[in-house]
VEXMI-912009 format. One record per atom (N, C-alpha, C): residue number from 0; residue in one letter; x, y, z. Coordinates in Angstrom, 1 decimal, always signed. Example, Ala and Ser with C-alpha at 12.3 -4.5 7.8 and 13.67 -1.06 7.14 Angstrom:
{i=0; aa=A; x=+13.2; y=-5.7; z=+7.8}
{i=0; aa=A; x=+12.3; y=-4.5; z=+7.8}
{i=0; aa=A; x=+13.2; y=-3.3; z=+7.8}
{i=1; aa=S; x=+12.8; y=-2.2; z=+7.1}
{i=1; aa=S; x=+13.7; y=-1.1; z=+7.1}
{i=1; aa=S; x=+12.9; y=+0.0; z=+7.9}
***
This chain:
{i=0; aa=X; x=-7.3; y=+15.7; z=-33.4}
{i=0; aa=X; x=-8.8; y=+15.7; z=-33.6}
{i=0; aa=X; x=-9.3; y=+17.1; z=-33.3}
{i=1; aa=X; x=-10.4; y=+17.8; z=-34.0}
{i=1; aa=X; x=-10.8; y=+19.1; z=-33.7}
{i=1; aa=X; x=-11.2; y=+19.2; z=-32.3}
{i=2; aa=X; x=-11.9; y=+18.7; z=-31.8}
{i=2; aa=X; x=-12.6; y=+18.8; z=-30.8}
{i=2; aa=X; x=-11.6; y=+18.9; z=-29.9}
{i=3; aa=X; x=-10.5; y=+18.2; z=-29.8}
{i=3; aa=X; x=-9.3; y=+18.3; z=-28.7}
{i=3; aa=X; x=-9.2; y=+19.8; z=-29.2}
{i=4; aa=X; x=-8.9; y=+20.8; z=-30.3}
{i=4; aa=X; x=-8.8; y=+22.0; z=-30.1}
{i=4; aa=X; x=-9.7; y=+22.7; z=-29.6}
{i=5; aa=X; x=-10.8; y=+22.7; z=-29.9}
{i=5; aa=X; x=-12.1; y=+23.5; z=-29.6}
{i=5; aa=X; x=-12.3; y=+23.0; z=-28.0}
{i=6; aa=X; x=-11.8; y=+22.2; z=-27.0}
{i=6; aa=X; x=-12.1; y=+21.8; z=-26.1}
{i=6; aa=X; x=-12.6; y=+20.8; z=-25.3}
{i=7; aa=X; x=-14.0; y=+20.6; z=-26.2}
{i=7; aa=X; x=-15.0; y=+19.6; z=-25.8}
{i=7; aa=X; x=-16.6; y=+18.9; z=-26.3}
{i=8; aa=X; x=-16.8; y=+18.4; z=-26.5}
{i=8; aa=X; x=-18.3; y=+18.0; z=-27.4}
{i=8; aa=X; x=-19.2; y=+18.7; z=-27.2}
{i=9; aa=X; x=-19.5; y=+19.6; z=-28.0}
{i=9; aa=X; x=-21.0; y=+20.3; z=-28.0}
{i=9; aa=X; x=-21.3; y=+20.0; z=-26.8}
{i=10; aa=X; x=-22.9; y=+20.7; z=-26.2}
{i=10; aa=X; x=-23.9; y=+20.3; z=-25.5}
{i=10; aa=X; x=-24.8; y=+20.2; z=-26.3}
{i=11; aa=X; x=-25.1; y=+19.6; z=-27.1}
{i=11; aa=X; x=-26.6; y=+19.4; z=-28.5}
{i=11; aa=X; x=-27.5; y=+19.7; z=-28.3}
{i=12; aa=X; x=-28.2; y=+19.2; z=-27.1}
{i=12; aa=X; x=-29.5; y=+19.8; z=-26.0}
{i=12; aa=X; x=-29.4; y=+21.1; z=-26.2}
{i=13; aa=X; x=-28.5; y=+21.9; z=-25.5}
{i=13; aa=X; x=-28.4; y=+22.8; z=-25.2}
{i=13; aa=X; x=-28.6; y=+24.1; z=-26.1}
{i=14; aa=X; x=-27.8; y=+23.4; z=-27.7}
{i=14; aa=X; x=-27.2; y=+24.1; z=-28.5}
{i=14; aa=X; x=-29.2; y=+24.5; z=-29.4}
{i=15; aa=X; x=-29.3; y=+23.4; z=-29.3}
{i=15; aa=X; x=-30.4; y=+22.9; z=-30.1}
{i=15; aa=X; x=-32.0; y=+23.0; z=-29.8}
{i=16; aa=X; x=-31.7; y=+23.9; z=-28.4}
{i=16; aa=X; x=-32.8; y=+24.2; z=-27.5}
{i=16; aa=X; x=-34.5; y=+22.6; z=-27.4}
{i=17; aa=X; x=-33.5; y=+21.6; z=-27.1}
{i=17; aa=X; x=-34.4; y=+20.5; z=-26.9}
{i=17; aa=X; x=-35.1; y=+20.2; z=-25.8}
{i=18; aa=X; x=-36.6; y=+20.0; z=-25.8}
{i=18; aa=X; x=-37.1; y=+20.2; z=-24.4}
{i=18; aa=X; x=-36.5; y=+19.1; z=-23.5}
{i=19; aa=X; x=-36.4; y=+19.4; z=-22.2}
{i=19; aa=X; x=-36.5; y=+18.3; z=-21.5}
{i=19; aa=X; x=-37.3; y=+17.0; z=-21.3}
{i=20; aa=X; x=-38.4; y=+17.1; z=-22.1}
{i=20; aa=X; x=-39.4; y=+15.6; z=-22.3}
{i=20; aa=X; x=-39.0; y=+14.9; z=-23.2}
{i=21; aa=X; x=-38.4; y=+15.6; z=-24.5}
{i=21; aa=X; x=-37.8; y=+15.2; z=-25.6}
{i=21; aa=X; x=-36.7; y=+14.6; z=-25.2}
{i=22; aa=X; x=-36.0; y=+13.5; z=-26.4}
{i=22; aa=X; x=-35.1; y=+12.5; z=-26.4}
{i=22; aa=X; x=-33.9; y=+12.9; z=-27.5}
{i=23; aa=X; x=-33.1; y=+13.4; z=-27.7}
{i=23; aa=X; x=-32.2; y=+14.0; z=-29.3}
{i=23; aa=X; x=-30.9; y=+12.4; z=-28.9}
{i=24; aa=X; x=-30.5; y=+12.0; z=-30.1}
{i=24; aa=X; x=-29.6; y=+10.5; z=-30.5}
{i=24; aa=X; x=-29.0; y=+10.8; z=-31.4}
{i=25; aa=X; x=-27.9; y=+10.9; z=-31.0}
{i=25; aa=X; x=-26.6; y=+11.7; z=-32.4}
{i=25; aa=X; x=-26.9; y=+9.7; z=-33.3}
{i=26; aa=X; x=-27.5; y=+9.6; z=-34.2}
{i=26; aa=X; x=-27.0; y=+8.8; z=-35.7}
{i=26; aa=X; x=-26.4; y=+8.9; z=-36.3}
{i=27; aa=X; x=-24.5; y=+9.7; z=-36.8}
{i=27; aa=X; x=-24.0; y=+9.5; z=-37.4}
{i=27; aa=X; x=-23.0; y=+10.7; z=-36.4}
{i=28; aa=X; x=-21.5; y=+10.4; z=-36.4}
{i=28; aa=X; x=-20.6; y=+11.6; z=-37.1}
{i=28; aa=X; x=-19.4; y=+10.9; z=-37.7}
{i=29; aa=X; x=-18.7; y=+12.0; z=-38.2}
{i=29; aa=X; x=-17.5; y=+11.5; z=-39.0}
{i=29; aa=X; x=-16.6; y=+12.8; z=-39.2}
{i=30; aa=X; x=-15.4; y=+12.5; z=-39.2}
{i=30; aa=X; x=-14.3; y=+13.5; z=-39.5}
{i=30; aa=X; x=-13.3; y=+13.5; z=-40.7}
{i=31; aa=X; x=-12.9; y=+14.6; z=-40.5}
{i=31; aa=X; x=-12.3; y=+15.0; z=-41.8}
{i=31; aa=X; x=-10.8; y=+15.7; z=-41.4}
{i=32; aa=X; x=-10.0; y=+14.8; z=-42.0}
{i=32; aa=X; x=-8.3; y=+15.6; z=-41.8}
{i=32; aa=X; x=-7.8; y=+16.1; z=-42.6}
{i=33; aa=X; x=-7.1; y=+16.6; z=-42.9}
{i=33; aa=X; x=-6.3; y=+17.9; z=-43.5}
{i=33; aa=X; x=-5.9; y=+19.0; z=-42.7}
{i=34; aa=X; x=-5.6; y=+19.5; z=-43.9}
{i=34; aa=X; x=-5.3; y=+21.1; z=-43.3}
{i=34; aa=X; x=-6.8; y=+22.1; z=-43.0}
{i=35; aa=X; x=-7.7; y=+21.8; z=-43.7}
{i=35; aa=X; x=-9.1; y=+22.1; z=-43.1}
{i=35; aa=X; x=-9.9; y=+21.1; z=-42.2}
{i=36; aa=X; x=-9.7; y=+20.6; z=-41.3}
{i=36; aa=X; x=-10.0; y=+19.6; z=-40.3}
{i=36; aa=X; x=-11.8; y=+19.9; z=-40.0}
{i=37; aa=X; x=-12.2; y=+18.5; z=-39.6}
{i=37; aa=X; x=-13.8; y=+19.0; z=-39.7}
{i=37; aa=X; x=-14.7; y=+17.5; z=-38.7}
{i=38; aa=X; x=-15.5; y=+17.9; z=-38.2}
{i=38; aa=X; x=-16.2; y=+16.9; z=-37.5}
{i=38; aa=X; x=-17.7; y=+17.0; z=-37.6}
{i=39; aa=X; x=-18.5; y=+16.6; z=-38.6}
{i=39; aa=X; x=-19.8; y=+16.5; z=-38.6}
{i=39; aa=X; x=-20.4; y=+15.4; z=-37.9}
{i=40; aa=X; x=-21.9; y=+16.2; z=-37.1}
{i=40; aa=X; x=-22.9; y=+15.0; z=-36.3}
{i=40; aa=X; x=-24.5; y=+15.3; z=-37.2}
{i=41; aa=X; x=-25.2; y=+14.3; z=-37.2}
{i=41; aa=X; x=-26.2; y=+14.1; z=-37.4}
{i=41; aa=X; x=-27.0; y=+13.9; z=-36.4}
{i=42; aa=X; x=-28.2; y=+14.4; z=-36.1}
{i=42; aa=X; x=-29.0; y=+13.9; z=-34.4}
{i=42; aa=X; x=-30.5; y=+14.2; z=-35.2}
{i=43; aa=X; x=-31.2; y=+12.8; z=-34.5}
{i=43; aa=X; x=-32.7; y=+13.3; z=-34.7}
{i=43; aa=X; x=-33.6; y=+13.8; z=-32.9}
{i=44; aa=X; x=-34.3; y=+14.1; z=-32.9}
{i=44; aa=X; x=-35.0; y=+14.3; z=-31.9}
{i=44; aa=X; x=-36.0; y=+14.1; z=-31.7}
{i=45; aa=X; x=-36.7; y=+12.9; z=-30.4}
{i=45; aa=X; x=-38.3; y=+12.6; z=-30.4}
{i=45; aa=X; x=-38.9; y=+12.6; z=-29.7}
{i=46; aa=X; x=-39.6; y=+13.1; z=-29.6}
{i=46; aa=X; x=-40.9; y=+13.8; z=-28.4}
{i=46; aa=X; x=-41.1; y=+12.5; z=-27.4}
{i=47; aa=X; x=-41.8; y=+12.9; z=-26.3}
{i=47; aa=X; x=-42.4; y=+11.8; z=-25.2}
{i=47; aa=X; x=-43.1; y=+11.1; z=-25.5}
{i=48; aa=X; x=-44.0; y=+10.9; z=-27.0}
{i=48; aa=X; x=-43.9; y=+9.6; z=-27.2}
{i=48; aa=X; x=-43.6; y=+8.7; z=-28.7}
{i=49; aa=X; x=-42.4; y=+9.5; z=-28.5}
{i=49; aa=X; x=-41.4; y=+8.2; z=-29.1}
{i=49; aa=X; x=-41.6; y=+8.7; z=-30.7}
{i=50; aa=X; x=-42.5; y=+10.3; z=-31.2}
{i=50; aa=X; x=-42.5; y=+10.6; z=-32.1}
{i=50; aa=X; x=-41.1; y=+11.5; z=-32.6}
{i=51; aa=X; x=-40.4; y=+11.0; z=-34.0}
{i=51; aa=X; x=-39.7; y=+11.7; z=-34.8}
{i=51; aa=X; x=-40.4; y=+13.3; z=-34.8}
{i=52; aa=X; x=-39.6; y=+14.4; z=-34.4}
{i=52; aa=X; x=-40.2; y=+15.4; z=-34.8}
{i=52; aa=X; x=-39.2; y=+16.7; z=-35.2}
{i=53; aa=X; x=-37.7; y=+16.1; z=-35.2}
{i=53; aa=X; x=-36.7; y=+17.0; z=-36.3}
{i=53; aa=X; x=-35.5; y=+15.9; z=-36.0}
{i=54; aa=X; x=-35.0; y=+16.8; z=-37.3}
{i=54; aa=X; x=-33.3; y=+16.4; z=-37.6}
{i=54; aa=X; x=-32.7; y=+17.6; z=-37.6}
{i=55; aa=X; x=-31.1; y=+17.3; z=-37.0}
{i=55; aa=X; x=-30.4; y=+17.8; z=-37.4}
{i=55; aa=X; x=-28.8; y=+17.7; z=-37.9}
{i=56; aa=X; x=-28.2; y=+18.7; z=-38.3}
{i=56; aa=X; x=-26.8; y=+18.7; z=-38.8}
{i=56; aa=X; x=-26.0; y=+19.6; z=-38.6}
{i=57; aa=X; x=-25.1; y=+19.2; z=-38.0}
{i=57; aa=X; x=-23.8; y=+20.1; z=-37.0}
{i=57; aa=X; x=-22.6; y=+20.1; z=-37.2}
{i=58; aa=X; x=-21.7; y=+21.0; z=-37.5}
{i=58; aa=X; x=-20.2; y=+20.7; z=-37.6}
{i=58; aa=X; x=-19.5; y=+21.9; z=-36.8}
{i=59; aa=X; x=-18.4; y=+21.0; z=-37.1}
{i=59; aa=X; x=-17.3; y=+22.3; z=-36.2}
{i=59; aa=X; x=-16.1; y=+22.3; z=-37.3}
{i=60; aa=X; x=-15.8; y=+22.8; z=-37.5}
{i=60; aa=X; x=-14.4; y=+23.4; z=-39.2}
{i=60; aa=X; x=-13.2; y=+24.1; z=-38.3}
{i=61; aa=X; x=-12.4; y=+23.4; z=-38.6}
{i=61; aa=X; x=-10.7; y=+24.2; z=-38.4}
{i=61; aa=X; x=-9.7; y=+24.3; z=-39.3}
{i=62; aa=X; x=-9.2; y=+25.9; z=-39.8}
{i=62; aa=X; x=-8.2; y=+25.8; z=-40.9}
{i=62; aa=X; x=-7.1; y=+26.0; z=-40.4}
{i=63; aa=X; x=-6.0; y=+24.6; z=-40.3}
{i=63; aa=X; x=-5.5; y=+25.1; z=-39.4}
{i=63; aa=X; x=-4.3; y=+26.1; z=-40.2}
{i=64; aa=X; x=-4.1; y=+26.0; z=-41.2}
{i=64; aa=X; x=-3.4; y=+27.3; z=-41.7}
{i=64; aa=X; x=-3.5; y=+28.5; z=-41.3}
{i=65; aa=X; x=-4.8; y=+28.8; z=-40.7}
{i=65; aa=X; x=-5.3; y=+30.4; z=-41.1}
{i=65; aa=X; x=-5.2; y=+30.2; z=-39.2}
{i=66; aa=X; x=-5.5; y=+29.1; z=-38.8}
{i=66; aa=X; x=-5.7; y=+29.2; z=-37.2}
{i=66; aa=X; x=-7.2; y=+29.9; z=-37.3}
{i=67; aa=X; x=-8.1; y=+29.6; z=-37.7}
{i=67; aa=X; x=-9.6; y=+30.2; z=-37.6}
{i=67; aa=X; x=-10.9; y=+28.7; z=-37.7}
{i=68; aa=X; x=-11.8; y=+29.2; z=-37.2}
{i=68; aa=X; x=-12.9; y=+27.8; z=-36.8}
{i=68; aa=X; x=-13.8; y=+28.9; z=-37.6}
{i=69; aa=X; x=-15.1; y=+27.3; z=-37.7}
{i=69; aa=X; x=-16.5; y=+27.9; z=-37.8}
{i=69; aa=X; x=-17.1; y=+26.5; z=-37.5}
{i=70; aa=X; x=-18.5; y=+27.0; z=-37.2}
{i=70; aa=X; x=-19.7; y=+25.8; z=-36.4}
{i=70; aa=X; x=-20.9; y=+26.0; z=-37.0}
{i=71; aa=X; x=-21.4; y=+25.3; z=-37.3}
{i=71; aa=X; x=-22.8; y=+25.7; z=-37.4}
{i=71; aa=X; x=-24.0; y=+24.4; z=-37.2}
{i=72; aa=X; x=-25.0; y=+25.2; z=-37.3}
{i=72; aa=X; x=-26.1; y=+24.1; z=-37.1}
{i=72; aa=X; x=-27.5; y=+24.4; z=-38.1}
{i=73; aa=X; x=-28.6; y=+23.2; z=-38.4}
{i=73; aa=X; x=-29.2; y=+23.1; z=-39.2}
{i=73; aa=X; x=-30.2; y=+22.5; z=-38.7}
{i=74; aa=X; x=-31.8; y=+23.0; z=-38.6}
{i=74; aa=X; x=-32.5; y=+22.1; z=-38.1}
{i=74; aa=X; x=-33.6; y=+21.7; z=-39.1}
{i=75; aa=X; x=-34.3; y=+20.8; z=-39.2}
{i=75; aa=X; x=-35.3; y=+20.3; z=-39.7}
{i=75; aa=X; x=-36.3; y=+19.5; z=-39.6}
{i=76; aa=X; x=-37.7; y=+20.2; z=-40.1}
{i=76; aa=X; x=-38.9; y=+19.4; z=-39.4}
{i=76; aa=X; x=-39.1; y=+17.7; z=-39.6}
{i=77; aa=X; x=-40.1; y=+17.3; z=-39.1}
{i=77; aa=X; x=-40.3; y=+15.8; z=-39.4}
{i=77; aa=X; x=-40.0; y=+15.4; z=-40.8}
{i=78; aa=X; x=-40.6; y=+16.5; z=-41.7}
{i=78; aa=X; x=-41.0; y=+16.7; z=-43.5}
{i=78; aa=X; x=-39.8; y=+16.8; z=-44.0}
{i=79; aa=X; x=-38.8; y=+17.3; z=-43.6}
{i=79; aa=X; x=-37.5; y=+17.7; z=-44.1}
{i=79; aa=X; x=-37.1; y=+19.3; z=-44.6}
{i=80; aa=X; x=-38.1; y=+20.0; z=-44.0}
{i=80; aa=X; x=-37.9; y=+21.6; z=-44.2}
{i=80; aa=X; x=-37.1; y=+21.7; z=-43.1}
{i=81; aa=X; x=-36.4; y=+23.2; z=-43.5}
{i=81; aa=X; x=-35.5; y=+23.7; z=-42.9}
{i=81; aa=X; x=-36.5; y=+24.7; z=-42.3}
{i=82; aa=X; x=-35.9; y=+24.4; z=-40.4}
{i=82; aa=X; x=-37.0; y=+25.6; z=-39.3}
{i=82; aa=X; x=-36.3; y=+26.6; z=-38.7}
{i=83; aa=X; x=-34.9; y=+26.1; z=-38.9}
{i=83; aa=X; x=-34.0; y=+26.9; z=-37.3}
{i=83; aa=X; x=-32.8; y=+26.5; z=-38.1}
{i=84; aa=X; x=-31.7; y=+27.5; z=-38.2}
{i=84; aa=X; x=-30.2; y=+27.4; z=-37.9}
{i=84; aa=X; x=-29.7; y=+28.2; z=-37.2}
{i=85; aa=X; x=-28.1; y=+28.3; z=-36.8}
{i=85; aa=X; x=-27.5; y=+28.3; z=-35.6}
{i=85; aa=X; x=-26.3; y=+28.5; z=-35.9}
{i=86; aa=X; x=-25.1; y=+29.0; z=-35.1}
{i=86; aa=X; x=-23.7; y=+28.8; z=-35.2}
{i=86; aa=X; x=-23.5; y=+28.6; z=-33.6}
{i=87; aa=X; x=-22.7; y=+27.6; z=-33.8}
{i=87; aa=X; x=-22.2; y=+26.7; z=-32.3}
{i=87; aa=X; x=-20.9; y=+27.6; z=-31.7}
{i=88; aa=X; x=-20.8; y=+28.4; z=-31.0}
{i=88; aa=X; x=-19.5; y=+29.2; z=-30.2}
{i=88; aa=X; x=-18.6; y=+28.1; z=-29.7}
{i=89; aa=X; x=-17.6; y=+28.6; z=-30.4}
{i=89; aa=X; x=-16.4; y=+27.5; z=-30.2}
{i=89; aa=X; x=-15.2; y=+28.0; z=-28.9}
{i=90; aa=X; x=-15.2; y=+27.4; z=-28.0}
{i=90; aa=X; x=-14.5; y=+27.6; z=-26.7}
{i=90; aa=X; x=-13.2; y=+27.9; z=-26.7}
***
């Protein structure tokens, strides 16, 4: 599994700069094997009261041919625009 190479699960909060009043719920991940190995999450995040006010989408990529990663992140408003992306430093 990737994550056994990379170390250990995200911090999402952290990654994702979510306030502390705010609530973030990973809704979906899934992985991918091969020789390009891959672990996508989905997370929405909702304010203190209980409002929807972004999504996002996360992966971590390993080739293991090449022995090289990539990460990244994608954020989006309530509306579904894009506000913020990111690349996740891999341990």
């Amino acid at each position: 599994m990737l994550l056994e190479r990379i170390a250990a699960i995200p911090n999402f909060e952290a990654i994702f700069g979510v306030a502390a009043d705010h609530r973030l719920d990973q809704v979906r991940s899934r992985s991918r094997g091969g020789a390009l190995r891959g672990t996508f999450w989905n997370h929405e995040e909702y304010d203190a009261d209980g409002r929807l006010v972004a999504r996002y989408e996360s992966f971590q990529e390993l080739d293991t041919a090449a022995g090289t990663s990539r990460s990244g992140w994608v954020k989006y408003d309530a509306d579904g625009w894009v506000v913020d992306e990111g690349r996740i430093a891999a341990r």
